[in-house]
N, C-alpha and C positions, 0 to 999 in steps of 0.2 A: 668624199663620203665613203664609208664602210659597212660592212652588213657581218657578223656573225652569229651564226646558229650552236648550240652546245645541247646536244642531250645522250650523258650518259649515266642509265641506269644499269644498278648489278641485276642479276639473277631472283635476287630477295623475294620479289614481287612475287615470282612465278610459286616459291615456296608459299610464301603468305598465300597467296590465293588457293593452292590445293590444299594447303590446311585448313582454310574456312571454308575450301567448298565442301570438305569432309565432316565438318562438324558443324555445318548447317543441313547437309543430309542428312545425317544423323537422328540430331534434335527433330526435323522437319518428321520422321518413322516415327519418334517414340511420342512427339507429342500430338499428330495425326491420328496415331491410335488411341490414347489415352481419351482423346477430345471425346469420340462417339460415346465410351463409359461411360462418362461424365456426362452428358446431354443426356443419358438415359436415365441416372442416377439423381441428376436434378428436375425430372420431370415425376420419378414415381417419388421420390421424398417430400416435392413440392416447393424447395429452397429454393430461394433465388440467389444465397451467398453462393451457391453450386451451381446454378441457372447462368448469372453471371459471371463465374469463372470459365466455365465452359464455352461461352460465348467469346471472352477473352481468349482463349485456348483456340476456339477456332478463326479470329484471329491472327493467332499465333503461327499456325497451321501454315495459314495464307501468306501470312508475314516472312516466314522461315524459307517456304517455297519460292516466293518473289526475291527473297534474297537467294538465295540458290541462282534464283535463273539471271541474275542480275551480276552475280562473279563471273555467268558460263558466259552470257552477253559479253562480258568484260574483257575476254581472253579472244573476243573476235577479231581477226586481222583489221588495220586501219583500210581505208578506202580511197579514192577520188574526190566522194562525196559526202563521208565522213571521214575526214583524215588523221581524227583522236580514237574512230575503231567508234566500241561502244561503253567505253567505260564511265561515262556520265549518269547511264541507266541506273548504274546503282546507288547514284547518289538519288536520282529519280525514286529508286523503291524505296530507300528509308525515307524520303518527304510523305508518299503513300503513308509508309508504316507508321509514323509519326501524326497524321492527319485521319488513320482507322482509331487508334489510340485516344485520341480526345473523342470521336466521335460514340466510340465503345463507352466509356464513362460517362457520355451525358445521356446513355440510355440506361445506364444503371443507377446514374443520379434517380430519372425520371421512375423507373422501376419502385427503387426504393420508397422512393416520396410516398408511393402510391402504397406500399405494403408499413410505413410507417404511420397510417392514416387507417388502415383496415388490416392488422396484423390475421396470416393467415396460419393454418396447421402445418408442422413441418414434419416429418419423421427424424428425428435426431439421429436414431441409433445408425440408420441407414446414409445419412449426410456425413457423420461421422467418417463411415468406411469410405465411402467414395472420396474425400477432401484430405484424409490421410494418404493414400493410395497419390492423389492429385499432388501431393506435397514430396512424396518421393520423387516420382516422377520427374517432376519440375525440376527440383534439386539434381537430378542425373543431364536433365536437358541444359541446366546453367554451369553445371560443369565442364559439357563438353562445350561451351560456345567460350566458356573463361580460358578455354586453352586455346582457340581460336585468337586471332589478332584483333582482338575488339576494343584495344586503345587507340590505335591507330587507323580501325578502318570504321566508318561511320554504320555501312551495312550492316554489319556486323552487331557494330555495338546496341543498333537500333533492336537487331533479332532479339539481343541478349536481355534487355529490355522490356521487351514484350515477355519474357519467358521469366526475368525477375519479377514482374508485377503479378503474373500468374503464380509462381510461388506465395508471394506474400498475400492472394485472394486463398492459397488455399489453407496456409495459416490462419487467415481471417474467420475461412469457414470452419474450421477445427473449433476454438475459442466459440464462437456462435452455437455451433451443437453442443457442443459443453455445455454452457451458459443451457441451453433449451435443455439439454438432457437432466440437469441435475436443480434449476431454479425454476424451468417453466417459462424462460424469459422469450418470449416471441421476436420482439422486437431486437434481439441480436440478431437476428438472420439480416435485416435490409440495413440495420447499423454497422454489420461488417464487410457490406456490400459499398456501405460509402466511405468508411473507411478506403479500402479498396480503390475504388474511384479516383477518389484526391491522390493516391501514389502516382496511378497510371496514367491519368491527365499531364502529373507534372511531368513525368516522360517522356509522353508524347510534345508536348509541348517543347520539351530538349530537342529533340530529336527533327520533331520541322523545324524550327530555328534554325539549327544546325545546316542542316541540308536545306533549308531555303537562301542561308548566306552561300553556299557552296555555287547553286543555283545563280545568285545572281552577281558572279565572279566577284566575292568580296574575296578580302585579302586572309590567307589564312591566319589561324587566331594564336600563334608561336611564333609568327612570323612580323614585327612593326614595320613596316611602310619607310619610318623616319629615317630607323636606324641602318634600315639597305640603304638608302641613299647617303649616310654621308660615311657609310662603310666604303662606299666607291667614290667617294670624293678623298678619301685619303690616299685612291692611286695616283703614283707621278704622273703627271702629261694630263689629266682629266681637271677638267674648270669646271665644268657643269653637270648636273644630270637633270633631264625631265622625259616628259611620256614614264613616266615611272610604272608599270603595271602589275602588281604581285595576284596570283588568283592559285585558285587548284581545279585539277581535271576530271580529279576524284580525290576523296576522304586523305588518302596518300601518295600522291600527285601533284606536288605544287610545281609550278611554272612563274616566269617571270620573265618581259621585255620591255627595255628600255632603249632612250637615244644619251650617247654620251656623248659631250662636245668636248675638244681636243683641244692644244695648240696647232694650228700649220707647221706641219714637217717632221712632226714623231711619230713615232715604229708603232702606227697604227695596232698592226698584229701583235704585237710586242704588249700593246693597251689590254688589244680583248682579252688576251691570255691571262692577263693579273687580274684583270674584271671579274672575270668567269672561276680562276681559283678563292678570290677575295668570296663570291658568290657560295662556292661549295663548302669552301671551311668553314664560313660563318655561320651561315644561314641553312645549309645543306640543300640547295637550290640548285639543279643538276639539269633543268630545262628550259635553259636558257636563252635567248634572243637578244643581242648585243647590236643598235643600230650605232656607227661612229657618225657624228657630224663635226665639221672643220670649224672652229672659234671662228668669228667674224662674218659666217655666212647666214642667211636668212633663213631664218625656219619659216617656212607655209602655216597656215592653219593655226588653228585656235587652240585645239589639242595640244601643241607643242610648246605653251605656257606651264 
């Protein structure tokens, strides 16, 4: 029987990571301030398309921040007693961020129902300004997060998310003051409100998905299960593969351990080595755990079917 370990990553990470912790601070300044305007602006105007965005936006705030703290978490040394460090936390925060997101929209559903049934007075001219103002903004916030790594890193993409659906509420509420400003139409104010809603939901709804698979060590979603295994069945000397385990640590972090069975009496080392390059070039799989076991010997347990 054999045992090899394989983790090496480059430098990348450390780049990735001070670039999205740069431009989720960022975001986190421009759209922490913006939020108070806006809560002030939809309370004398009387909107709730601005009520509710605002709400979204603060949010966002939280959302932005918890990611922040969830990269800083991430860069903590490994431990004894956590020996992955803490970079699970941020798969943690986008499940949060992804779970305030649905929760935020079923208060705006309920909002609106409520102002669809007893349409109220809005100040237009004044919704106007604030939801333009809301719309730059936003637009600056999802810029800096789009030069952030947010294909690849889930926190991230989760921030950018929140902070697109806040754009498109503040589009929403532009259109709604119009519509009030120039037909009279009340009822755009809580129709652009659910518009709104249905974006942000379906977001959220991505976003926990996502990071609840992460959560419960599924196999990453670029990565097939099938095709690793019979990638390492076309190395010479390997008969077998099971315990097959593929997961990730975090959003850009996959791992992977398995048992390989052998013939008796080949260049074990000589196995892991191809294992472990077959692993990188294919699958770009750099954290590795290669158990060998000898053909003809008995495997324990129920697991190792």
């Amino acid at each position: 029987m054999g045992h090899s370990h394989n983790h090496s990553h480059d430098h990348g990470h450390h780049h990735h990571g001070s670039k999205n912790k740069k431009a989720l601070k960022l975001s986190f300044i421009i759209i922490a301030t913006f939020m108070i305007v806006e809560v002030i602006g939809g309370i004398l105007t009387n909107s709730l398309a601005l009520i509710s965005d605002a709400g979204h936006m603060l949010s966002d705030a939280a959302a932005l921040g918890l990611s922040f703290l969830a990269l800083t978490f991430g860069e903590k040394e490994a431990s004894l007693s956590k020996t992955f460090g803490y970079k699970r936390f941020e798969i943690l925060a986008a499940f949060i961020n992804g779970i305030t997101l649905i929760a935020i929209s079923i208060y705006i559903f309920w909002e609106a129902y409520k102002r669809i049934l007893s349409p109220p007075e809005v100040i237009s001219g004044g919704m106007l300004i604030v939801s333009f103002i809301g719309l730059v903004v936003n637009i600056a916030a999802a810029f800096i997060l789009m030069r952030g790594d947010k294909d690849d890193n889930l926190n991230v993409r989760s921030a950018f998310l929140h902070v697109l659906g806040d754009l498109l509420g503040s589009i929403g509420a532009i259109v709604a003051a119009l519509l009030i400003m120039f037909f009279g139409w009340s009822l755009a104010d809580p129709i652009a409100s659910v518009l709104v809603a249905i974006l942000i939901i379906v977001s959220g709804f991505r976003v926990t998905r996502d990071s609840f698979h992460i959560l419960m060590e599924g196999a990453p979603h670029n990565i097939k299960v099938e095709e690793v295994k019979n990638a390492l069945l076309t190395v010479s000397g390997v008969n077998n593969v099971h315990d097959l385990h593929i997961w990730s640590i975090t959003s850009d972090f996959p791992a992977l351990s398995c048992h390989v069975v052998v013939e008796p009496g080949t260049g074990y080392q000589d196995i892991v080595t191809e294992v472990t390059r077959v692993l990188q070039d294919n699958f770009h799989l750099e954290h590795t755990t290669i158990q060998i076991d000898i053909d003809g010997q008995a495997c324990d347990g129920n697991h190792c079917n």
